[in-house]
N, C-alpha and C positions, 0 to 999 in steps of 0.2 A: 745754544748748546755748542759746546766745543769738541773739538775733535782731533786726539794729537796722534802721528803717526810717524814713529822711526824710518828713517832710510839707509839701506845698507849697500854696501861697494859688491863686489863679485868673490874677495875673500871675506866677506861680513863683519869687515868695521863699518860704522857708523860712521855715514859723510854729512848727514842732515834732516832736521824734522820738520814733517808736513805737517800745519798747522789748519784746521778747516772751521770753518764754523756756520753751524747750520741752524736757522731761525723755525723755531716749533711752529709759532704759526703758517709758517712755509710748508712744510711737513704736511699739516693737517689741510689745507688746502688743497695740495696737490692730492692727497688721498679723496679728497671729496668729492675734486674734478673727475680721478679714474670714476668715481662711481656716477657721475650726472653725464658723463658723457656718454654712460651706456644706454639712458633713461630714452632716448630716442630710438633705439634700435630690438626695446624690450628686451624678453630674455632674463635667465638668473639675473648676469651679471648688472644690472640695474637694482638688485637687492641687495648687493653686496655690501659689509663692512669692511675695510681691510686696515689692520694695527701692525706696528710696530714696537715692538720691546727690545729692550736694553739686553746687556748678558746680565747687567745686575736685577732683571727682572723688573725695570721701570719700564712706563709708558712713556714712550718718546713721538708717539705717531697717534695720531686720534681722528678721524674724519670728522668729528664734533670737537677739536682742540682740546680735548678734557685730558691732558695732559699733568698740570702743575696745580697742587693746593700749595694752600697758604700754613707755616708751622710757626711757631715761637721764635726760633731760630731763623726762619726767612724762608721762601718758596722753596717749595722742593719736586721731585716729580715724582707721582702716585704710582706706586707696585701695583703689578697688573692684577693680582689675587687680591689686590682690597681696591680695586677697583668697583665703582657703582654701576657700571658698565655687565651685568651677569655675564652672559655671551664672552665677553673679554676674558672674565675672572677664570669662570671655568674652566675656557680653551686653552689656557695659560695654565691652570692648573693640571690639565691633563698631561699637557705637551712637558712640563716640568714634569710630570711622575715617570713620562716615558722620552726620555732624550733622545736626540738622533738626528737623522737627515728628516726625510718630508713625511709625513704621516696624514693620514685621515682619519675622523672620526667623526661621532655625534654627540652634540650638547642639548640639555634642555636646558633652557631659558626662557622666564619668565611666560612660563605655560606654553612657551613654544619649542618644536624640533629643530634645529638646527644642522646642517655638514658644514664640517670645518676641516681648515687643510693649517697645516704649521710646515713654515720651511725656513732653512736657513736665508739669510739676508742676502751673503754673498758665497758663491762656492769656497772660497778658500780662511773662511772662516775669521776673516776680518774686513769692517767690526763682526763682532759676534752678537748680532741682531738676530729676533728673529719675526718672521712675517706671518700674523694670523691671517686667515680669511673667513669668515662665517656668513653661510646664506642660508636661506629659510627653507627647511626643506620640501614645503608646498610649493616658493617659486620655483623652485629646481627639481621639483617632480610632479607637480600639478600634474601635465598633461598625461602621466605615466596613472596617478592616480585616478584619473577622471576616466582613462580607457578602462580600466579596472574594475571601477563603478558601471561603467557603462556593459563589459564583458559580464561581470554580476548579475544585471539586472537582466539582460540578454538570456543568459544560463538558466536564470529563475523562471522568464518566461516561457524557455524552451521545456524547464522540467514540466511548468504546469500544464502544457497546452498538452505534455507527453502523457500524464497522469490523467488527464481529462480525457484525452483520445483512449487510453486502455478502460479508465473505467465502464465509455461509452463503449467497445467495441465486447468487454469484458458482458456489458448489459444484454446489448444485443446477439453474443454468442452464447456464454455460461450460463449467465442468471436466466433469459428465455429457456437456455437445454435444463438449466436444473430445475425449473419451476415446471417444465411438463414434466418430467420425471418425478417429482414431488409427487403432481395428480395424478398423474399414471400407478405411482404407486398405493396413492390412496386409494383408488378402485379396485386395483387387485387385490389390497385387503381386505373390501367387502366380495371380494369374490365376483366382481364382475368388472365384465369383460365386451361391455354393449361397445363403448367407447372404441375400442382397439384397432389402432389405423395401422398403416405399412409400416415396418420396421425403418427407423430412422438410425442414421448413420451423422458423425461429426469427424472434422477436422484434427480436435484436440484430442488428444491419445487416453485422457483419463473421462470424459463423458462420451466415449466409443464405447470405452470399456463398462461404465453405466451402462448405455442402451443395451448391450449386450447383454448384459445379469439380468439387467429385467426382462429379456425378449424370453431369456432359459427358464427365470423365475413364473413367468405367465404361463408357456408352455408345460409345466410341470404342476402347477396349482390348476390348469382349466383340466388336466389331466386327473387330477386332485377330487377337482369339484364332479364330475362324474359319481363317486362314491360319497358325498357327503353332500347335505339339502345344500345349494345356495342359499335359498331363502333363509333359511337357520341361522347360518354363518353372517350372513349379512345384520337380521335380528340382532344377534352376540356383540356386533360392533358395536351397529346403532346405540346399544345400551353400553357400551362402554364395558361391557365382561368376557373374561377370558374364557375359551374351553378347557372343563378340569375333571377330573375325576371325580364322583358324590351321586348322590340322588336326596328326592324329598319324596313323600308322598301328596296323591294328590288325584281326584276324580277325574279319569279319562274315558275315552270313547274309543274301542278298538274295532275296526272295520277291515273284513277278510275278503277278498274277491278272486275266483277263479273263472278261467273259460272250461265251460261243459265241453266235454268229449274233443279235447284240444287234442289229443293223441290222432286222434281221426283225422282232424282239420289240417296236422302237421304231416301225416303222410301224404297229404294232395296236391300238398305244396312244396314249390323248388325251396332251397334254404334258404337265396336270397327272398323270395318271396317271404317264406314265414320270418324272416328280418325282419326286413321290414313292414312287415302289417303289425306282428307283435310292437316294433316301434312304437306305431301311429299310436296303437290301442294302448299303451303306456304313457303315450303322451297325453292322449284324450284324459286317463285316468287321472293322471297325477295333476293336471290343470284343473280338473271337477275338485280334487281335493284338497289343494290348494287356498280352491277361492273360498273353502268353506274354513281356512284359516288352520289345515291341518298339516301333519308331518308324514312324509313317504317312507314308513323305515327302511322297508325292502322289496326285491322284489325276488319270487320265488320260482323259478320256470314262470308259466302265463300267471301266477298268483301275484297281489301284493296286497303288503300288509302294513296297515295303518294306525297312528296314534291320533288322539283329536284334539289334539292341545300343545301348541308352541310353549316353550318357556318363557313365553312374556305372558303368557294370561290364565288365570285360574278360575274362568269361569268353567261351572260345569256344565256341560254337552248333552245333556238330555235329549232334545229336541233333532240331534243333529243327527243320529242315522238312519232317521227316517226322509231325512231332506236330502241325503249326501244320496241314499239309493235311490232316491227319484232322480236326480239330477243325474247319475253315472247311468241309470237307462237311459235316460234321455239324450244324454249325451254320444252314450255308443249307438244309437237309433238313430241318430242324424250323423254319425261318421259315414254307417254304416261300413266299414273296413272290411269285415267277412260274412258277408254277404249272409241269406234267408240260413243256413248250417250254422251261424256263431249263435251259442245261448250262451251266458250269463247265469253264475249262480252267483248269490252275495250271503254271504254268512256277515252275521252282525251280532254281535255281544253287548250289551249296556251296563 
């Protein structure tokens, strides 16, 4: 390759021309050397390709000599865009769409990423060569990649172990508060209240506010259940039916009891006294008829007054107010509550 260059005087006539000439395989060698001599020190620049092109857009620089085909007319040197070279053609073709001084960019070639740099040969723009470089952009960012991968998997790790620690802490605080809260509730819907421990208290501002509804809701239902049979209520669940308004008909057993001369009895006694004894003798009562499977409707001063049949069972009761009035003597005779002055009348209808 030749290389012819004008010399000018200081008023710019021309005193003489510099003739040079320079051997492509020389070129390519030397390009080959920058790149093996990096090979020991690692690093991109050991991946390196670096080209040379013409201003007519020939290759004149090849680290693999692929400089010059063969034409009908005689040897010629290969344009860089029909070059076999991808990587070349490309950068060549970018660098050509976008003229200038130095620029960077990216090529893919042949399934690979590439960065690539184009600069001019010499600053003052002769010759007017210009210099690719293209390296792979795994060598030259590997280890940028690899932290990346490695910061990833890091992240990943750190979410799961965070997701694993809330679920467990989630298990041990929430799911425990809401699963007693579940049963707790489910007791109070049958109306009972055996169960019921000290008011629990929690950290998390919305199973606070749970315990708290149920502590009001319990308080207000045991309050509830005062006036209405537990037993019954309880019944109603079991069977899976709501309380509603209706009736059927249906063969009952109704049983009336008062205390004889309770007028008498209640003048002798303080008020807590007659409280509490009338209590006792309500309690005795309604446990007698209970066990015989019946219903408390109410109670009337010392009176109460009885149905003999729950709404789960339609057997008829025949037999049963003559059992229920042995058993309610018997029963207030071993309280004994109010002493040799309590009599007992029992009225009984069948």
């Amino acid at each position: 390759m030749v290389l012819v260059e004008r010399q000018d005087d200081a008023e710019g006539n021309m005193i003489g021309v510099w003739l040079m000439e320079y051997e492509l395989s020389a070129i390519a060698r030397y390009l080959r050397d920058i790149r093996e001599s990096a090979v020991p020190l690692g690093g991109p620049q050991s991946h390196a390709d670096i080209y040379i092109v013409s201003g007519q857009g020939r290759v004149i620089g090849h680290p693999l000599a692929q400089t010059v085909r063969d034409r009908k007319s005689g040897p010629e040197l290969i344009p860089a865009e029909e070059h076999e070279d991808e990587k070349l053609a490309k950068a060549y073709a970018h660098t050509k769409a976008s003229p200038g001084g130095e620029r960077h960019f990216e090529v893919l070639a042949d399934g690979e990423r590439y960065l690539a740099v184009s600069a001019p040969f010499s600053e003052t723009g002769t010759p007017d060569w210009t210099v690719l470089i293209a390296v792979p952009a795994q060598a030259l960012l590997g280890r940028i990649y690899d932290n990346n991968r490695a910061a990833a998997w890091i992240a990943a790790l750190a979410a799961l172990l965070s997701v694993l620690m809330g679920v467990f802490i989630a298990e041990r605080t929430m799911g425990r508060a809401l699963r007693g809260i579940a049963k707790d509730l489910d007791q109070i819907g049958r109306l009972d209240f055996s169960a019921e421990g000290a008011s629990q208290t929690s950290a998390i501002r919305e199973i606070a506010a749970m315990h708290a509804a149920r502590d009001r809701m319990t308080g207000g239902l045991r309050s509830f259940a005062k006036y209405v049979p537990a037993g019954l209520v309880r019944d109603l669940m079991l069977r899976g039916q709501e309380a509603a308004l209706g009736g059927e008909t249906r063969e009952l057993t109704v049983y009336f009891a008062d205390i004889e001369e309770f007028t008498a009895i209640a003048e002798t006694l303080s008020p807590n006294e007659l409280v509490d004894q009338l209590g006792d003798y309500f309690e005795e009562m309604s446990g007698v008829i209970r066990s015989e499977d019946g219903t408390v409707d109410k109670f009337i001063g010392d009176a109460s007054w009885r149905s003999g049949a729950r709404p789960k069972t339609f057997r008829i009761m025949r037999c049963v107010p003559v059992r229920l009035h042995s058993d309610v003597k018997r029963g207030l005779r071993a309280s004994a509550k109010f002493g040799r002055r309590k009599a007992v009348r029992h009225f009984v209808r069948a």
